[in-house]
C-alpha positions as CSV (number, residue, x, y, z in Angstrom):
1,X,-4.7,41.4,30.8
2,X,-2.5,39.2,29.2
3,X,-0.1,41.7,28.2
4,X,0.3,42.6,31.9
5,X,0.0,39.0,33.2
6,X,2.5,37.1,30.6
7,X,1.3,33.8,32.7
8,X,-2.0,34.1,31.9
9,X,-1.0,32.9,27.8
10,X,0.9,30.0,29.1
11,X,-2.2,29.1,31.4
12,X,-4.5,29.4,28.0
13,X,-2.3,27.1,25.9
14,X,-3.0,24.5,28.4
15,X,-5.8,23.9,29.5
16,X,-9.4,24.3,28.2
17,X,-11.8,27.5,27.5
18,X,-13.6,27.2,30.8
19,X,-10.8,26.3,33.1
20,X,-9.0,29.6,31.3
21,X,-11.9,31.7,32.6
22,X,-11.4,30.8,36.3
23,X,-7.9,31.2,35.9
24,X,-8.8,34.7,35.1
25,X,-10.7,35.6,38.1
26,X,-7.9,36.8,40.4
27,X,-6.1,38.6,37.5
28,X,-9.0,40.8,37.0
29,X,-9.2,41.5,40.5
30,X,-5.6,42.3,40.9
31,X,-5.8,44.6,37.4
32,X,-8.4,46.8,39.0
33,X,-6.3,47.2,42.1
34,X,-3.2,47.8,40.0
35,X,-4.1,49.7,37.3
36,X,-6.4,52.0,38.6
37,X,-6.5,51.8,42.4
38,X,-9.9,51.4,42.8
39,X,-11.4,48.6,45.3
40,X,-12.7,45.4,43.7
41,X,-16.0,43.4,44.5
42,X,-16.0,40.3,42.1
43,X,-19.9,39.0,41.0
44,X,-20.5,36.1,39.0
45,X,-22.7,36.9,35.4
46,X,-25.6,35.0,36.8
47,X,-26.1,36.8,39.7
48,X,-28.8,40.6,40.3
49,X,-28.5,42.6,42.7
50,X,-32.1,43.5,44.6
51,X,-30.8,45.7,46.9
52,X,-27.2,47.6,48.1
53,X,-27.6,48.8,51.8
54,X,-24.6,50.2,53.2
55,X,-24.6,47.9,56.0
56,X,-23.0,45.2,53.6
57,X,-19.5,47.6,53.7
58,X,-20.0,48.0,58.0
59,X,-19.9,44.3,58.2
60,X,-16.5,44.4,56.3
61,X,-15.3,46.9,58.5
62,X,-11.5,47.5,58.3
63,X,-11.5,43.9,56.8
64,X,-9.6,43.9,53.2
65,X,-11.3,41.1,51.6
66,X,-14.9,39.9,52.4
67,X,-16.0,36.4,51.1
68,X,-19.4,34.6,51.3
69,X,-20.1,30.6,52.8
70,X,-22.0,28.6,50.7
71,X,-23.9,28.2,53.7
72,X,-24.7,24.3,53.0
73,X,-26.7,22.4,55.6
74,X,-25.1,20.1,57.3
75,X,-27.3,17.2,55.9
76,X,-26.3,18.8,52.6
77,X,-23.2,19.7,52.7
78,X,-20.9,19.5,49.8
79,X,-17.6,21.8,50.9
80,X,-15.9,18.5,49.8
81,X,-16.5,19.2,46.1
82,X,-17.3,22.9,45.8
83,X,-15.5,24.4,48.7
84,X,-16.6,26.3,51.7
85,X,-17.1,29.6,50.0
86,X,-18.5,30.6,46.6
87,X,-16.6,32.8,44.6
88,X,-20.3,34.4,43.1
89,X,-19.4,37.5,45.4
90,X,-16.1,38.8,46.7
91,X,-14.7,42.2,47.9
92,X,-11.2,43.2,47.8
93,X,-9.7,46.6,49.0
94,X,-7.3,48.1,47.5
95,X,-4.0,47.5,49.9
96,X,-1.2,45.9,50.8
97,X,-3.4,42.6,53.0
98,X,-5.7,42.5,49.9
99,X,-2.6,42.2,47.1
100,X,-1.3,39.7,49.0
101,X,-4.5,37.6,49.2
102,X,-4.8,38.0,45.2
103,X,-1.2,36.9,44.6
104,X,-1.8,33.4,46.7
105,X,-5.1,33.2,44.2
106,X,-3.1,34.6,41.3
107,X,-0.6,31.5,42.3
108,X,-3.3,28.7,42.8
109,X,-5.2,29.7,39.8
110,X,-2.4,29.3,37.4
111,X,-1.1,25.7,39.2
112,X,-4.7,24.3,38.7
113,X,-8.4,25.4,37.8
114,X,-9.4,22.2,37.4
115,X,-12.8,20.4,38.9
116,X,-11.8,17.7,40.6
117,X,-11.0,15.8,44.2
118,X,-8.4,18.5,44.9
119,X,-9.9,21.7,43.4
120,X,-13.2,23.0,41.6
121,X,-12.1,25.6,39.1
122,X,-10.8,28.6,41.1
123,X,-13.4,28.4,44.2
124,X,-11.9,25.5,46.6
125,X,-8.6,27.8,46.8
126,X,-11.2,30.2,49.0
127,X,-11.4,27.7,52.3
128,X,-7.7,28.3,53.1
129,X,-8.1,31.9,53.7
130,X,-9.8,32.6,56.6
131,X,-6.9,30.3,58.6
132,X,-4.0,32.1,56.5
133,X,-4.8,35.4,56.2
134,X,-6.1,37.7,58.7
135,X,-7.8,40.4,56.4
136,X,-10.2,38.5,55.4
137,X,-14.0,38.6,57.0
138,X,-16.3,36.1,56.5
139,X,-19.7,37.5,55.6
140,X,-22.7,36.6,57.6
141,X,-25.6,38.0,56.0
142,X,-27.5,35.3,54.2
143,X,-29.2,37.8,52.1
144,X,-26.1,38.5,50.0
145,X,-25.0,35.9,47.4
146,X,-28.4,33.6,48.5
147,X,-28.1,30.5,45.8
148,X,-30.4,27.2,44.9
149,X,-28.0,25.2,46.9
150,X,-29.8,27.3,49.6
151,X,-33.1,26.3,49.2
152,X,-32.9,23.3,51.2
153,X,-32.2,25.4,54.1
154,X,-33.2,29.0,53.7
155,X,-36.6,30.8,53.9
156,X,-37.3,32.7,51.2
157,X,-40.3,35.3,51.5
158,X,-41.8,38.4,49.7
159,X,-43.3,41.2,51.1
160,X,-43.7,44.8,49.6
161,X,-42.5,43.9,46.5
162,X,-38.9,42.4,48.2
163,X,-37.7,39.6,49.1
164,X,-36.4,38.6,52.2
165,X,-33.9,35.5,53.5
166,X,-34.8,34.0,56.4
167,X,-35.9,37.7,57.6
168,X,-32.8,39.1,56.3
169,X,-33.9,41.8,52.9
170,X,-32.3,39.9,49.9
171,X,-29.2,41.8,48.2
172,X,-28.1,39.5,45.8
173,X,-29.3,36.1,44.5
174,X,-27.3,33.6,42.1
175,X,-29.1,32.1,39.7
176,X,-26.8,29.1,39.1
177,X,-28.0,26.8,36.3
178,X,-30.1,28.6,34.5
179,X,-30.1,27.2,31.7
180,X,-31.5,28.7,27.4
181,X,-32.3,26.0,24.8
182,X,-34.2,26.1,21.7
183,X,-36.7,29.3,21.0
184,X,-38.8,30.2,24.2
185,X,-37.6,27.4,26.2
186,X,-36.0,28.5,29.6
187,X,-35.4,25.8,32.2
188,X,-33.8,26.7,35.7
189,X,-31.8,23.3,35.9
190,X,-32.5,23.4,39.1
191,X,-31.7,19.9,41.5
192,X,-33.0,21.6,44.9
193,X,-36.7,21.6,46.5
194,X,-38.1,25.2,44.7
195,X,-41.3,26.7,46.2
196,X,-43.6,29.9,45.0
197,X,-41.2,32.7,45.9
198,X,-38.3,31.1,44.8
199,X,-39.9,29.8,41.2
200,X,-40.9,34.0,40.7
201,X,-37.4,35.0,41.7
202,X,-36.4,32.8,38.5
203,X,-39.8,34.0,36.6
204,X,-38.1,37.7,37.2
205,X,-34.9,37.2,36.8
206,X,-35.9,35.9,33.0
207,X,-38.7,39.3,32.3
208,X,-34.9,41.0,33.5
209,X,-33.0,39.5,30.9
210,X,-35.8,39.6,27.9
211,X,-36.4,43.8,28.9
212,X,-32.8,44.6,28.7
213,X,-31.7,42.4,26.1
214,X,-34.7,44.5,24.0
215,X,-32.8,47.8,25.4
216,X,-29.9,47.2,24.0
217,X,-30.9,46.1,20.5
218,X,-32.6,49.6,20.7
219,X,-29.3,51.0,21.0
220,X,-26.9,48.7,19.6
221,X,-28.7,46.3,16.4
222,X,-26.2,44.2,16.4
223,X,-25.8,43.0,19.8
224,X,-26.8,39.3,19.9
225,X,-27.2,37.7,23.8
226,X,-27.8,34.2,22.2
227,X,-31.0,34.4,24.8
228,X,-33.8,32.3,22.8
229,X,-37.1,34.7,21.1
230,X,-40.2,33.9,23.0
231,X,-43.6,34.6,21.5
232,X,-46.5,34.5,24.5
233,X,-48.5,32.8,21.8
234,X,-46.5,30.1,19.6
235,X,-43.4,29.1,21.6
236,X,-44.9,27.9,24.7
237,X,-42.9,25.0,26.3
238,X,-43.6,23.3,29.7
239,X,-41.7,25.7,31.6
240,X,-42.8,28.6,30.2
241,X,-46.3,27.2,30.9
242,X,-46.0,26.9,34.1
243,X,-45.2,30.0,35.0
244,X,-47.7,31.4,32.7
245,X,-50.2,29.5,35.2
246,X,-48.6,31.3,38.3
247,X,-48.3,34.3,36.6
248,X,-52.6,34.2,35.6
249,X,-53.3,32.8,39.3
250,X,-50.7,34.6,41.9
251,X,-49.6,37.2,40.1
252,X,-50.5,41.2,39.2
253,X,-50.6,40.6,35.6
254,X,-49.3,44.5,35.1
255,X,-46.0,43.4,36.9
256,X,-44.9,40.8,34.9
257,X,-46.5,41.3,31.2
258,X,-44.4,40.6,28.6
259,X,-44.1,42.7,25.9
């Protein structure tokens, strides 16, 4: 990308490795658009998708770029510091309105990625748009994009082996934090109120990342995830304890055995 986007090198000679990253975000957008004319939807690396219904693309409608709140509660609220909309999930079609939304971001990005009173990385840039552009439509199913910072607010349940959002079936949780230490240690770094269902959605999320990460070292020896080697029955660590507990008392052990 940086051969197409010259800015982008000036952007990575000053500022650091991170901040370079979110400076990125629109560019990659814009390079799918450009190159091969294709739509765009943006997701964060820590996010999985539980479910695509098609009634995510009627809500955009004839919309051109679709963006999620953060959905804070108002005795929560920080939009101050982290913006009205998270950047985890955005959709971008590929016209005219939608180039011209990604050129503003192109624009901001490369000013200032930053985190602090002004801006927070490439995200804060997002609560301008709805007043400034009129392509853009503001999602309003909670299922899609559902995050910790939700927990003090939303209900999360399971039923038939899904999850649902305050009613709503769950398309796509970020798993924002989660953090990997040492060998078998896995800690969710989480700072919100957690109950059952939303302490398995983390339990699953890790079982996800341990099965695929063996799939392709099946395929490809070298590839190395830097995710740490758990062994059931020398590694165990607090965390991992705990859910070994839930797993033995709530859980089918069949679902969730690891291998």
């Amino acid at each position: 990308m940086e051969k197409k986007y010259p800015d982008l090198s000036k952007a990575k000679s000053n500022r650091p490795p991170v901040e370079y990253f979110w400076t990125q975000t629109p560019f990659l957008c814009r390079y799918i658009l450009e190159v091969y004319q294709l739509d765009a939807i943006y997701v964060d690396a820590d996010l999985k998708y539980f479910y695509t219904g098609k009634h995510v693309t009627a809500e955009i409608g004839s919309k051109s770029v679709a963006i999620c709140p953060h959905w804070y509660p108002a005795y929560h609220d920080k939009s101050n510091n982290s913006g009205r909309f998270n950047v985890g999930w955005n959709y971008f079609k590929n016209d005219r309105a939608s180039r011209k939304v990604l050129m503003n971001w192109s624009k901001d990005c490369l000013n200032s990625t930053a985190v602090n009173s002004q801006t927070c990385g490439d995200q804060k840039y997002l609560s301008k748009w709805p007043s400034v552009f009129d392509s853009v439509h503001i999602m309003t199913n909670q299922g899609l994009d559902c995050a910790p910072w939700n927990f003090y607010a939303f209900q999360i349940s399971q039923a038939d082996n899904k999850y649902y959002v305050n009613g709503e079936q769950l398309i796509l949780f970020h798993f924002h934090g989660l953090n990997q230490y040492k060998k078998g240690f896995f800690w969710p770094n989480i700072s919100y109120p957690i109950t059952y269902h939303q302490l398995v959605l983390y339990l699953g999320y890790i079982m996800d990342l341990r099965r695929n990460t063996k799939l392709i070292t099946n395929i490809y020896p070298q590839f190395e995830n830097h995710l740490p080697q758990f062994r059931l029955l020398h590694e165990f660590t607090p965390f991992m304890i705990s859910l070994l507990v839930i797993m033995k008392r709530f859980l089918s052990p069949a679902k969730y055995a690891i291998t």
